[in-house]
C-alpha positions as a printed NumPy array, in Angstrom:
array([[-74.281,  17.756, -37.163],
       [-72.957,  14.39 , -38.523],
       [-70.652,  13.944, -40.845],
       [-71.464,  11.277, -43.136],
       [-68.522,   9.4  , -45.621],
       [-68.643,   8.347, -48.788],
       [-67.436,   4.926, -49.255],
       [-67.001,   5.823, -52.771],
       [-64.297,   8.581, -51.726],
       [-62.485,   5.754, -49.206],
       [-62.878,   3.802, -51.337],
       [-61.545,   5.948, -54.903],
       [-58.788,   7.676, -52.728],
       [-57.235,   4.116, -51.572],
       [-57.48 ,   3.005, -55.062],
       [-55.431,   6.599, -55.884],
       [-52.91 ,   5.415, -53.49 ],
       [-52.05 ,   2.213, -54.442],
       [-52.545,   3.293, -58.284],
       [-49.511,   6.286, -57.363],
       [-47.17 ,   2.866, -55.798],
       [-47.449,   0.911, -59.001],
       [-46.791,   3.657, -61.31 ],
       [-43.872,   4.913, -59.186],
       [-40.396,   4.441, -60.389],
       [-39.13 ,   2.471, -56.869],
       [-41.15 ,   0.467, -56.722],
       [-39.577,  -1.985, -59.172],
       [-35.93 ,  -1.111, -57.378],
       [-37.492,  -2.387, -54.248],
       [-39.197,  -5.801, -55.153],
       [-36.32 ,  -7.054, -57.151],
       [-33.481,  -7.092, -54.492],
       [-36.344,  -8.203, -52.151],
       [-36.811, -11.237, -54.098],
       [-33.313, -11.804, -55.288],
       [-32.53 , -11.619, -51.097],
       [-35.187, -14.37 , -50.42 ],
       [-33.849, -16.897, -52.508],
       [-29.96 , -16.447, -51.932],
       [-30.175, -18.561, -49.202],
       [-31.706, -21.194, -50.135],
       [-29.335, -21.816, -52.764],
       [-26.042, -20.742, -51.251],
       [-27.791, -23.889, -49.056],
       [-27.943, -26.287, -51.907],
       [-24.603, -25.024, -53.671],
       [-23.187, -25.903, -49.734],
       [-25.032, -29.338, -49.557],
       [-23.785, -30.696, -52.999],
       [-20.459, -29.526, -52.545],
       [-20.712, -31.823, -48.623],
       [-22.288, -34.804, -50.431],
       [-19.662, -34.548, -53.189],
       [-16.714, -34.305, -50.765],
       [-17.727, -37.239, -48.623],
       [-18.435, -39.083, -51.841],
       [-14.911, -38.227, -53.012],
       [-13.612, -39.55 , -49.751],
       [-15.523, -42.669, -49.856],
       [-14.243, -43.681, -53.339],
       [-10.119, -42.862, -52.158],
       [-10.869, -44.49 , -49.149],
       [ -9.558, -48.131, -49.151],
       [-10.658, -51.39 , -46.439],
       [ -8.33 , -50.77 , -42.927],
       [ -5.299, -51.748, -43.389],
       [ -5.085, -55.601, -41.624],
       [ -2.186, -56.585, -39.929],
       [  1.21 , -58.276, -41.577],
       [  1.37 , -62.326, -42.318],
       [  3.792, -63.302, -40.183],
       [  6.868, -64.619, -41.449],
       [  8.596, -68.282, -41.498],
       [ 12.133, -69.439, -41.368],
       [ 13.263, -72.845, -41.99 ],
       [ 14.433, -75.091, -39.414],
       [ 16.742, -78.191, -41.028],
       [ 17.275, -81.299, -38.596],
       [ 19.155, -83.8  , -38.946],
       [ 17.866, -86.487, -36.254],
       [ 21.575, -87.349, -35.18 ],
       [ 21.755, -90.517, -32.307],
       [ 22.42 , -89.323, -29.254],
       [ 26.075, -90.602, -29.228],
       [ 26.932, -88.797, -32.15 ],
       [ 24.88 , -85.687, -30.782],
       [ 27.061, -82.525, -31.72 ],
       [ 26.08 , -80.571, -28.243],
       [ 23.13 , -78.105, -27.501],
       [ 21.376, -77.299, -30.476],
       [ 24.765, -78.424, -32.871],
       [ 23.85 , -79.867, -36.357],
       [ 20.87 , -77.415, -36.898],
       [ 22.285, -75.425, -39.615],
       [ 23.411, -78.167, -41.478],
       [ 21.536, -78.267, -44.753],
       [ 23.404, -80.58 , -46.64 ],
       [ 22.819, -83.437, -43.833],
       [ 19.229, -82.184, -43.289],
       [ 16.71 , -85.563, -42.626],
       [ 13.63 , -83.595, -42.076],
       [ 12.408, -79.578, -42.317],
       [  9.641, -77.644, -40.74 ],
       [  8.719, -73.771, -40.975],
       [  9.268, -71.797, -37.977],
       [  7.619, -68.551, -37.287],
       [  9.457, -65.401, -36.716],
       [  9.947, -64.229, -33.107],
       [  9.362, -68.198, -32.048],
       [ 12.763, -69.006, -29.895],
       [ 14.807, -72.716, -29.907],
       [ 14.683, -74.599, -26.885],
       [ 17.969, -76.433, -26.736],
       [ 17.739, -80.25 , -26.773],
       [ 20.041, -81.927, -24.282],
       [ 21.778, -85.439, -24.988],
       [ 19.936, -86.869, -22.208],
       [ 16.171, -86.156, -23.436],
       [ 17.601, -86.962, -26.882],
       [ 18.417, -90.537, -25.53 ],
       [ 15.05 , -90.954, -23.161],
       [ 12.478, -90.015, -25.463],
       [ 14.084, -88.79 , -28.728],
       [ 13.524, -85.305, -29.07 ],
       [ 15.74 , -83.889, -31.961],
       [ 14.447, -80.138, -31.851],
       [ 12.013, -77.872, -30.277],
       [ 10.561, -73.998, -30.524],
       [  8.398, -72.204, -28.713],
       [  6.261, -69.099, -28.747],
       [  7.886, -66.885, -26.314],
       [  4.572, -64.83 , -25.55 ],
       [  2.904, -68.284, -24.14 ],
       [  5.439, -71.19 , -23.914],
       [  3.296, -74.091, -24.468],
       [  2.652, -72.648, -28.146],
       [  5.095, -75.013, -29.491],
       [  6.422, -77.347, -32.238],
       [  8.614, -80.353, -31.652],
       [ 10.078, -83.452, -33.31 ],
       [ 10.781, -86.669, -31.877],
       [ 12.266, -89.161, -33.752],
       [ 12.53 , -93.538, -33.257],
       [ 15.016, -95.745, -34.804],
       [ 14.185, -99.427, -36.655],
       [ 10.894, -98.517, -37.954],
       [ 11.285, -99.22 , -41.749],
       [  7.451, -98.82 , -42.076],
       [  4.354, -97.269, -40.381],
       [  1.922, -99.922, -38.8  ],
       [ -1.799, -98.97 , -38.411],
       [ -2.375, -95.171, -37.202],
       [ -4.117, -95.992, -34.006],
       [ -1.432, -98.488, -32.874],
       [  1.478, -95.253, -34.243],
       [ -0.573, -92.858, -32.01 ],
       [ -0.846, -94.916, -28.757],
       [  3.196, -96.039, -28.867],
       [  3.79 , -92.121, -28.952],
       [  1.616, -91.336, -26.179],
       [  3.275, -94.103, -24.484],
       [  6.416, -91.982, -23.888],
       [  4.273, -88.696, -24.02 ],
       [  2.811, -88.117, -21.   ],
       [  1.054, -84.427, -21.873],
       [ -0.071, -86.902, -25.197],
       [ -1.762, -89.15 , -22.642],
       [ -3.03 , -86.476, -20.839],
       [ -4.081, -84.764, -23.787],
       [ -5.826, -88.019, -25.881],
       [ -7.81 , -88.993, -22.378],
       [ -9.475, -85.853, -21.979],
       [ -9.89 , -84.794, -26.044],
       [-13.458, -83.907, -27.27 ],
       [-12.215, -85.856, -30.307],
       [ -9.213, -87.324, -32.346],
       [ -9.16 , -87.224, -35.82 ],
       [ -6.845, -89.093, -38.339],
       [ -5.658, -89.591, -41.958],
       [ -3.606, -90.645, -44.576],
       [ -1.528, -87.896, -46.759],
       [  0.686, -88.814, -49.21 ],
       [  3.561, -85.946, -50.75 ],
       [  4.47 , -85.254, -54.175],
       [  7.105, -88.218, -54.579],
       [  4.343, -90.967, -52.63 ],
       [  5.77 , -90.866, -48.994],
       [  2.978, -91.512, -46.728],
       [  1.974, -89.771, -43.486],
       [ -0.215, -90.104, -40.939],
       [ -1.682, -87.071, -39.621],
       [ -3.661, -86.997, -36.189],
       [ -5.86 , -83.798, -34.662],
       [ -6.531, -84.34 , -30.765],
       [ -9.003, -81.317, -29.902],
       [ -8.278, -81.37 , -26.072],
       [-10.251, -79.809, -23.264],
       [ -7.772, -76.868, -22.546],
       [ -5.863, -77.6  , -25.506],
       [ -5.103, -78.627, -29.588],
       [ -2.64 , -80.626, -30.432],
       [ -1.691, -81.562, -34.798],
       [  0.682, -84.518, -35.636],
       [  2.224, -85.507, -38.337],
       [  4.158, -88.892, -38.748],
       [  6.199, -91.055, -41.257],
       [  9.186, -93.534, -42.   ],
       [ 11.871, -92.387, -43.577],
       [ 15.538, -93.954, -43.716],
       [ 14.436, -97.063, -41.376],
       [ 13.191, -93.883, -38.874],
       [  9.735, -93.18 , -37.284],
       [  9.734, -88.696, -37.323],
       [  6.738, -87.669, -35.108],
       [  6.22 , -83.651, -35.492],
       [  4.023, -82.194, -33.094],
       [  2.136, -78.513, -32.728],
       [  0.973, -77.881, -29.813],
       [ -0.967, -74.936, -28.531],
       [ -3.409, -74.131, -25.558],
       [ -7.28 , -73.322, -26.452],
       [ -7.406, -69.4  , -26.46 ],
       [ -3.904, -69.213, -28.559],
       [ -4.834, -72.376, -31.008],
       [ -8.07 , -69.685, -31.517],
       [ -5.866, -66.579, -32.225],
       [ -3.22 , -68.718, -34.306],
       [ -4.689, -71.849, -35.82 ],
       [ -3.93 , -70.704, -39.636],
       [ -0.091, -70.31 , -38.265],
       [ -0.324, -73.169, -36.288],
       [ -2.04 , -74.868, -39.584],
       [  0.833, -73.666, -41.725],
       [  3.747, -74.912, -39.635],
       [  1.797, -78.57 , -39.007],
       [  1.848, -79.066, -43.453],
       [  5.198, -77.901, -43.554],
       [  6.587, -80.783, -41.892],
       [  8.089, -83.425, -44.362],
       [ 11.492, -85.814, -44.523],
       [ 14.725, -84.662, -47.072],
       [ 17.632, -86.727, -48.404]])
């Protein structure tokens, strides 16, 4: 015999079962730390993130530029353009302020190569230093007697090439050569020549001084005239006649 079901029974004792849930006391216990459980993380997340974004905001605001490297610094080198008879030996006179005829800046580290008598009388060299990381970094002075006055800057250029030969060298394979006129504070007047070479860069400054011609000279090969120009800059300007 079949047994038949009333849906109205399934359907009155399910609604008997879930009416006995909601009315029982757990039930509230239960869904509250349910939901409190759900969202915990999600906010322990964003508490985390803010805290992250606030650190590394910190850290950008107390974190100055890199630091860049130290300005080198300059001595002064005070020559006195002495004849060669009255010459005081290797490198003598150089610390002699008070008969100083000329200064120029040095950089620190650069070391003196000592002028003999001899190249003093041939070509006039009064003083020379060097970059001892690359020895053709250098700066030099040469100096003429019986020049009261400059003449015309291409004739000055070509009579110092004429007893330079690595000017000569320099001047007849330059890209260009560039010259002008610069006159000091008290209205001397200098000439001052750039020869951009093919391996190399060469500044000059020159004036009368004293019935003198001083001719001072920075010289530098390509890749270190590219690491160093604003030193190499520096040390051309600071070139000028005392006394």
């Amino acid at each position: 015999m079949a047994t038949t079901f009333s849906p109205s029974a399934l359907f009155s004792s399910t609604s008997s079962a879930a009416s006995k849930t909601q009315i029982s006391p757990k039930t509230p216990h239960v869904s509250i730390p349910t939901t409190t459980t759900t969202n915990a993380k999600p906010l322990a997340n964003a508490v985390t993130i803010a805290a992250t974004a606030a650190a590394a905001a910190a850290l950008v605001l107390t974190t100055g530029p890199p630091p860049t490297l130290a300005e080198p610094s300059f001595g002064v080198y005070y020559g006195t353009a002495a004849s060669a008879a009255n010459y005081g030996g290797y490198g003598g006179n150089s610390s002699k302020k008070d008969s100083a005829e000329y200064i120029y800046e040095v950089p620190e580290g650069w070391k003196e190569r000592l002028v003999s008598k001899v190249e003093k009388g041939t070509n006039g060299t009064d003083s020379e230093f060097y970059n001892p990381k690359k020895r053709s970094e250098r700066e030099y002075l040469t100096f003429l007697a019986g020049f009261p006055k400059l003449a015309p800057r291409d004739v000055v250029l070509n009579n110092l090439a004429l007893s330079d030969v690595g000017l000569q060298d320099l001047i007849s394979t330059a890209d260009s050569v560039r010259s002008e006129d610069r006159t000091d504070e008290k209205g001397q007047l200098y000439y001052v020549y750039e020869i951009d070479g093919a391996g190399a860069h060469s500044l000059i400054s020159v004036t009368c001084a004293k019935n003198k011609l001083y001719a001072h000279f920075v010289n530098a090969p390509t890749p270190e005239w590219n690491r160093d120009q604003e030193t190499l800059k520096r040390i051309h300007e600071s070139f000028k006649t005392v006394g």
